[in-house]
MARBA-269957 format. One record per residue (C-alpha): y, z negated, x; residue in three letters; residue number from 1. Coordinates in steps of 0.25 Angstrom, whole numbers. Example, Ala and Ser with C-alpha at 12.3 -4.5 7.8 and 13.67 -1.06 7.14 Angstrom:
     yy     zz     xx  rest   nr
    -18    -31     49   ALA    1
     -4    -29     55   SER    2
//
This chain:
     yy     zz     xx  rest   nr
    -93    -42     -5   UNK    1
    -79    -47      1   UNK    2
    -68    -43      8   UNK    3
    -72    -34     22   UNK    4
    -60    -40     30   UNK    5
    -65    -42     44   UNK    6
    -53    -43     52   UNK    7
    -39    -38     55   UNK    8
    -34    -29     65   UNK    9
    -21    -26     70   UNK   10
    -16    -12     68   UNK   11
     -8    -11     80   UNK   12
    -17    -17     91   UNK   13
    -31    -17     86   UNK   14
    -33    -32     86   UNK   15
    -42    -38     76   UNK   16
    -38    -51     71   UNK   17
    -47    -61     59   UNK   18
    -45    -59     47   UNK   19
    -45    -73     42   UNK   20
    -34    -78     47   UNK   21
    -20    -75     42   UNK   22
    -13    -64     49   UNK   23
      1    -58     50   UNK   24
      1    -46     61   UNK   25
     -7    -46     76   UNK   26
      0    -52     86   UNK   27
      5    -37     92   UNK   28
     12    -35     79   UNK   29
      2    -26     72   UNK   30
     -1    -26     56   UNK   31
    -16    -31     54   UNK   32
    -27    -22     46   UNK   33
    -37    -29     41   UNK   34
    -51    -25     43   UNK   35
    -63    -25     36   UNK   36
    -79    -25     38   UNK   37
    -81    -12     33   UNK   38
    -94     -7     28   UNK   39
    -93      6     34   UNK   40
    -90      0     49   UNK   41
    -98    -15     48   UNK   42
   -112    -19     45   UNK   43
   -112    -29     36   UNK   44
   -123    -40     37   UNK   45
   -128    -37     21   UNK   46
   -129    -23     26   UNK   47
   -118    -18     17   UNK   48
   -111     -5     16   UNK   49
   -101      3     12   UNK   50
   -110      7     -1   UNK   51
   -112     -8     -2   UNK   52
    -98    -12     -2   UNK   53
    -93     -2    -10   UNK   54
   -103     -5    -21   UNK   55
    -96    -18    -21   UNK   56
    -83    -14    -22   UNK   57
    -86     -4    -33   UNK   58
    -93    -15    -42   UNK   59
    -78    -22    -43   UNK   60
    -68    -19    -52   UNK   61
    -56     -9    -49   UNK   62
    -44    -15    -42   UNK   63
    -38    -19    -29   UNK   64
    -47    -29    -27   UNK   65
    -59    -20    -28   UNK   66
    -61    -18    -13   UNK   67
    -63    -31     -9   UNK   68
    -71    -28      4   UNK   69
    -58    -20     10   UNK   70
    -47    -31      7   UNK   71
    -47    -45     14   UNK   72
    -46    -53      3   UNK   73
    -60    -64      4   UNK   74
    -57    -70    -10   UNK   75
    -50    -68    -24   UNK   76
    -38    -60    -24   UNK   77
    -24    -64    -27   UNK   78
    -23    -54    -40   UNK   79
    -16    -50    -49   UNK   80
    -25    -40    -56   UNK   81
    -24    -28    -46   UNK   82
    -28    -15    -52   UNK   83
    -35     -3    -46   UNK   84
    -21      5    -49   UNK   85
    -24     20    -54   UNK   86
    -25     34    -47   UNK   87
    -19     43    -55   UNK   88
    -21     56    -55   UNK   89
     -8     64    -57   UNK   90
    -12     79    -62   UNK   91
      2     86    -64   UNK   92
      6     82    -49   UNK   93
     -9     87    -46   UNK   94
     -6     99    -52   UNK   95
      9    100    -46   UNK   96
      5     99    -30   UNK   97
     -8    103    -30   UNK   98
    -16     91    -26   UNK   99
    -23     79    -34   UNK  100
    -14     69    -34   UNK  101
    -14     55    -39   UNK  102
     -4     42    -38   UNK  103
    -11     30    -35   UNK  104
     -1     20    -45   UNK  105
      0      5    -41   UNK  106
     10      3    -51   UNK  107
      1     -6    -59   UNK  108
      0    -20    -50   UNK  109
      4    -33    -50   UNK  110
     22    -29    -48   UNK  111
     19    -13    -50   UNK  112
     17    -11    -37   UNK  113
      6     -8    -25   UNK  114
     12    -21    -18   UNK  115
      2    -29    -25   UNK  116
    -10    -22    -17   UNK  117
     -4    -29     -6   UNK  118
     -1    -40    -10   UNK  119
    -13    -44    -18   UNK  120
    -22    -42     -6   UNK  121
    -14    -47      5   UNK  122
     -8    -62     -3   UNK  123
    -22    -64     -5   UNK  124
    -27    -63      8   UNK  125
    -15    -72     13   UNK  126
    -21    -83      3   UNK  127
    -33    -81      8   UNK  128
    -28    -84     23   UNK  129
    -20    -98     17   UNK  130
     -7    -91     15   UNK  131
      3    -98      5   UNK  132
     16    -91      7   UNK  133
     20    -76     11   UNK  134
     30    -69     14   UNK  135
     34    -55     14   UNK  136
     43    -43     13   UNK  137
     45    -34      3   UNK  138
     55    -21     -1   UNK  139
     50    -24    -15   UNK  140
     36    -22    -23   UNK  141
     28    -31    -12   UNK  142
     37    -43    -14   UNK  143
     36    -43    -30   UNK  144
     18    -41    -27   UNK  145
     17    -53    -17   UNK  146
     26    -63    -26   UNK  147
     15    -60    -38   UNK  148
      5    -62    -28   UNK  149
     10    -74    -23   UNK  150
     12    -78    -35   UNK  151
     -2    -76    -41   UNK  152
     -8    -82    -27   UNK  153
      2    -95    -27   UNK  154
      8    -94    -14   UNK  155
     22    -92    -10   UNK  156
     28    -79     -7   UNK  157
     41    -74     -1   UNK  158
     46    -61     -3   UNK  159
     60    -56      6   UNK  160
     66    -42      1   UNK  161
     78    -36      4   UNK  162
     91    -38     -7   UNK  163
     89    -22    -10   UNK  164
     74    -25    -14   UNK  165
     72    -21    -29   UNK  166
     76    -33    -39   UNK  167
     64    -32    -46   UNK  168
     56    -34    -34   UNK  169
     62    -47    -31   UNK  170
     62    -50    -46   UNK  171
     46    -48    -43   UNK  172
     47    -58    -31   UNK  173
     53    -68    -39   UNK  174
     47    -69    -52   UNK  175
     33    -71    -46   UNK  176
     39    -84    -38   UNK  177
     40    -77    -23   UNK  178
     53    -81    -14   UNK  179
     62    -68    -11   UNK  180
     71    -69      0   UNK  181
     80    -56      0   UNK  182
     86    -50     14   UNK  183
     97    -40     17   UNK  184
     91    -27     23   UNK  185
     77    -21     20   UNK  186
     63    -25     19   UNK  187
     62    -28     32   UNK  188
     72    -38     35   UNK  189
     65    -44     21   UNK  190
     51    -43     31   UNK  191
     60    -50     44   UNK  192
     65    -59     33   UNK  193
     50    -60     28   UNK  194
     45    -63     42   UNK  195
     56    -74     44   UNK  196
     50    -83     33   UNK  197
     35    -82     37   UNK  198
     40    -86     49   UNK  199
     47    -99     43   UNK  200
     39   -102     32   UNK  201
     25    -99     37   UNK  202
     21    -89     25   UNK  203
     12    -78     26   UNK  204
     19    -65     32   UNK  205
     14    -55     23   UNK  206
     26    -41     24   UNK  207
     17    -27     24   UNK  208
      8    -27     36   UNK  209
     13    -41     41   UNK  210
      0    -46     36   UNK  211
    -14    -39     34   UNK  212
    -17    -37     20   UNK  213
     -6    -32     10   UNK  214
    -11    -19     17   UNK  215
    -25    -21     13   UNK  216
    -20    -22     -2   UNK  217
    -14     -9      0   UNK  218
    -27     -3      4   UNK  219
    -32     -6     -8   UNK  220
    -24      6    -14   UNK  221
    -32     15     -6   UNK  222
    -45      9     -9   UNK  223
    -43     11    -24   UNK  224
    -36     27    -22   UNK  225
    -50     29    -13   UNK  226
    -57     23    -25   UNK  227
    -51     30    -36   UNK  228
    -52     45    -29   UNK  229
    -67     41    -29   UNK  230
    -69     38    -42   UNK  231
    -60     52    -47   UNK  232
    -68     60    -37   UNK  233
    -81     57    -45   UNK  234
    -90     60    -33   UNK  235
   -101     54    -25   UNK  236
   -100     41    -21   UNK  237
   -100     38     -8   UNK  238
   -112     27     -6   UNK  239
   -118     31    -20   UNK  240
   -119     38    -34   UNK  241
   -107     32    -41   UNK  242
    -98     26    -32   UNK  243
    -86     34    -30   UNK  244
    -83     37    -17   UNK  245
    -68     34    -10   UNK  246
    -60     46    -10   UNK  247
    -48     47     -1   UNK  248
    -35     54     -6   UNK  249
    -30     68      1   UNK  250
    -17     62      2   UNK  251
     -9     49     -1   UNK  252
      5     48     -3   UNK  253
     11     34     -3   UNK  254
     25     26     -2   UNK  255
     28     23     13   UNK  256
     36      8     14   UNK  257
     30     -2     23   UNK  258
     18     10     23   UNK  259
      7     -1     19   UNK  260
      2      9      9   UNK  261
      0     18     19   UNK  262
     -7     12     30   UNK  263
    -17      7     18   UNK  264
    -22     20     16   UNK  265
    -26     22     30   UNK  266
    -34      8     29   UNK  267
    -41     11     16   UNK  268
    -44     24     20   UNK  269
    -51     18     33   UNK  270
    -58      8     27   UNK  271
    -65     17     15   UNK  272
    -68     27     26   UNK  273
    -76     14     34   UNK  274
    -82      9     24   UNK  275
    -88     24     20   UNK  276
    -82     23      6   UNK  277
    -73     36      8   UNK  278
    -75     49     19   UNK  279
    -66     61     24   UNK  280
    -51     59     28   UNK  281
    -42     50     25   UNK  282
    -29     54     15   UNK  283
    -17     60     20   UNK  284
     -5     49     19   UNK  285
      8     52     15   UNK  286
     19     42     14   UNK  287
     32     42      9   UNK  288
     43     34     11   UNK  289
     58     34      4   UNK  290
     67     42     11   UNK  291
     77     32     13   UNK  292
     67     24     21   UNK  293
     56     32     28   UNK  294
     54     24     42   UNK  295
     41     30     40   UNK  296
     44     45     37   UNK  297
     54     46     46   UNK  298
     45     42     58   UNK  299
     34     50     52   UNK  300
     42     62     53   UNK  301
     48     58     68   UNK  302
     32     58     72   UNK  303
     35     43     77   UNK  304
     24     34     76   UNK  305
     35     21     74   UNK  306
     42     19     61   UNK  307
     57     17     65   UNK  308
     65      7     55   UNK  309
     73     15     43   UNK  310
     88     10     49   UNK  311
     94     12     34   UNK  312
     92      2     23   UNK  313
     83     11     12   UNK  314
     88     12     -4   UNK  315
     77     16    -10   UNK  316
     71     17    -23   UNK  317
     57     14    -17   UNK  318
     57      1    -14   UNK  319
     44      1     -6   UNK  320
     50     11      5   UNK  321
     62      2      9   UNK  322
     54      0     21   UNK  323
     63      3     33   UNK  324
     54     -2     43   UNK  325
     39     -2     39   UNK  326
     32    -13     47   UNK  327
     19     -5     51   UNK  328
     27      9     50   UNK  329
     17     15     61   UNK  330
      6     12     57   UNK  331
     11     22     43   UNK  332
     13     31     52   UNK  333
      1     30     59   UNK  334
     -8     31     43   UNK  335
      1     42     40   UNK  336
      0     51     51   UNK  337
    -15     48     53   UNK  338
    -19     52     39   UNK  339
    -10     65     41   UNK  340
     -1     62     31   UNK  341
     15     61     31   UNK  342
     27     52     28   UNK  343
     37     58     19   UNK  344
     51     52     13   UNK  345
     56     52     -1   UNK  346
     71     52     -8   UNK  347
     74     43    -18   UNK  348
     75     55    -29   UNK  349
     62     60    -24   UNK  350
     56     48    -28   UNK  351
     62     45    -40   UNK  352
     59     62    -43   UNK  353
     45     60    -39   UNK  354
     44     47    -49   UNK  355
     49     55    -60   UNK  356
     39     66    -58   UNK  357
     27     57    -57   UNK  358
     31     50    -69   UNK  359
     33     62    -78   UNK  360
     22     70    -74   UNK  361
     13     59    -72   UNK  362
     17     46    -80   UNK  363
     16     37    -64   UNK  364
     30     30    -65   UNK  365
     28     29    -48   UNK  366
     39     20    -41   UNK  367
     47     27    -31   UNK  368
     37     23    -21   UNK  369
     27     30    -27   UNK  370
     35     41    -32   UNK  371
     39     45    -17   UNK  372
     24     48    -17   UNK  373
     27     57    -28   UNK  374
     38     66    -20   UNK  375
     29     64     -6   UNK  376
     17     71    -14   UNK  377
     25     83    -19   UNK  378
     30     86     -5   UNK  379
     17     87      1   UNK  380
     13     95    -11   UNK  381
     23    106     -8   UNK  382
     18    107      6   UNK  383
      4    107      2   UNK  384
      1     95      9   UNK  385
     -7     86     -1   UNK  386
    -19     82      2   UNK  387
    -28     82    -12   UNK  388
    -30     69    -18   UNK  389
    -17     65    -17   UNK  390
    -13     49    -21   UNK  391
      2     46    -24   UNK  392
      4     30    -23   UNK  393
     13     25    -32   UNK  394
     16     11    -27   UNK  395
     23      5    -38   UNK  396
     28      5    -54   UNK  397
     41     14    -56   UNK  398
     44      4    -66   UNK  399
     48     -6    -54   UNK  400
     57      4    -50   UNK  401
     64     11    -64   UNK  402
     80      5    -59   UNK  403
     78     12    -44   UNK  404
     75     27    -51   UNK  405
     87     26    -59   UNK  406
     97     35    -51   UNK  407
     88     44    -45   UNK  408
     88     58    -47   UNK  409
     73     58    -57   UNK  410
     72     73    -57   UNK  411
     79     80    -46   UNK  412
//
């Protein structure tokens, strides 16, 4: 069995457009979804299923690339060896709020970071398509993930990031062969600037939710947690003795930038549900973002359904978050709030405090992305507000980040 993809559809005002062609956003503006053939909702004419499909998927090895029917990719991958990542149980923050809690870690791809799940999935689709140049934005780790994966695909890649961006992300752009171009400002005058020269140069517009797939590649994050819950559940299969059903978490807490991640979970959730691999509710979400720039948060908490633009330029050591204006910041809203969950904001000591903890009590060196995570979790455990399992994303190595904790207050 192949990829499912059937078609796009635009999230804004329902319009499906084919999936075979290359595609930036729908003529109103809005962010494409891809779309699949699902088992669960389209007969196939073999007279498959989702027991079918499923035994498929369970033959193949661990690894991203294990659910090829929910990801668009027809052919072989543009790869550079992507693991299943590990979900890691972590007992003495169990024990300390009350709830079974885990940290899904994707510390250990291609440039130590989660970016490469995005990446992987959406450069090789846009080869697919006939694409031989991209360019996109980035406030860090995304740029440093599609120069490798330009790199191991052959085509051209062009990265904008703003001067402040971290030197060894643009060390990362540069090694492996990609163009940087740096701009005054934040990431999104790098995304104007990154706009600018797809429209000059004719190369493939790929900045988060410009284009439809880097958030397929995020799903697959979700895919494997789903997996994994299964597997340490040890029950009944769902179609048969054996196969481990998915299980969904009580509660997610992730990093909040562009909010890519977040919207993910609300797609693979769907999708598992569809195709009759999963049952009940979905998880409750919580985002975090860095206090310093929490567009998201802020509007959370005003109850608004728009994400106004964070008028100061953010410092923080989470790189990732240095979002001031995320491109699709309702639709977060929108995945938050429908899953009953909640946006919080974290100081820069509480992360770097929250870090440490995780690191001496559980051996996870978490990046301050990640680490936020950790703090957010604590707060909802002192109000007795998480929701059992409980999965911690830890986004990236704290070894990228060792300079940025120096400073900070580690123990408070």
């Amino acid at each position: 069995m192949g990829s499912l993809l059937s078609h796009l559809q635009c999230s804004r005002c329902g319009a499906e457009h084919p999936a075979a062609r290359l595609q930036n956003r729908c003529s109103c503006g809005g962010t494409l979804f891809a779309r699949y053939a699902l088992p669960g909702t389209h007969t196939e004419p073999d007279g498959r299923d989702g027991s079918a499909t499923w035994a498929a998927i369970e033959a193949r090895p661990t690894g991203l690339w294990r659910y090829r029917e929910l990801l668009p990719v027809a052919g072989e991958p543009v790869s550079l060896g992507e693991p299943e990542t590990p979900l890691l149980p972590l007992p003495r923050l169990s024990e300390l709020w009350g709830a079974d809690v885990y940290i899904k870690d994707d510390s250990g791809f291609a440039g130590a970071s989660f970016k490469a799940r995005g990446a992987c999935v959406a450069l090789t689709r846009a080869v697919e398509l006939g694409v031989d140049a991209v360019v996109l934005p980035s406030a860090g780790n995304a740029g440093g993930a599609w120069a490798a994966y330009g790199a191991r695909a052959g085509i051209d890649v062009t990265v904008t990031m703003a001067q402040s961006a971290p030197e060894v992300n643009k060390t990362e752009v540069t090694v492996a062969g990609a163009r940087l171009e740096l701009v005054d400002g934040t990431i999104a005058d790098a995304g104007h600037r990154a706009a600018e020269i797809a429209a000059a140069t004719g190369a493939f517009h790929a900045a988060t939710f410009a284009e439809p797939y880097r958030l397929e590649g995020k799903k697959t994050c979700w895919l494997e947690v789903f997996e994994q819950l299964g597997r340490l559940s040890a029950g009944p299969g769902t179609f048969e003795a054996g196969h481990p059903a998915f299980v969904l978490p009580g509660t997610i807490v992730l990093p909040v930038g562009g909010g890519l991640a977040a919207i993910a979970v609300a797609k693979a959730t769907e999708e598992v549900k569809a195709a009759g691999w999963a049952e009940g509710g979905g998880p409750v979400v919580v985002g975090v973002q860095a206090a310093d720039c929490a567009p998201v948060a802020r509007a959370f908490e005003a109850g608004a359904t728009e994400v106004e633009p964070w008028a100061e330029r953010p410092t923080t050591i989470a790189w990732g978050l240095r979002v001031p204006a995320p491109a699709e910041g309702a639709l977060v809203l929108e995945s938050v709030r429908r899953s009953g969950g909640s946006m919080l904001a974290a100081g820069e000591n509480d992360m770097a405090r929250a870090g440490r903890l995780m690191a001496s009590k559980e051996g996870v060196w978490a990046c301050p992305e990640g680490a936020a995570t950790v703090w957010a979790a604590g707060r909802l455990a002192a109000s007795g507000s998480l929701r059992s399992p409980v999965v911690l994303y830890n986004t990236a190595s704290g070894a990228k980040y060792a300079s940025a904790f120096a400073g900070l207050d580690l123990v408070g």
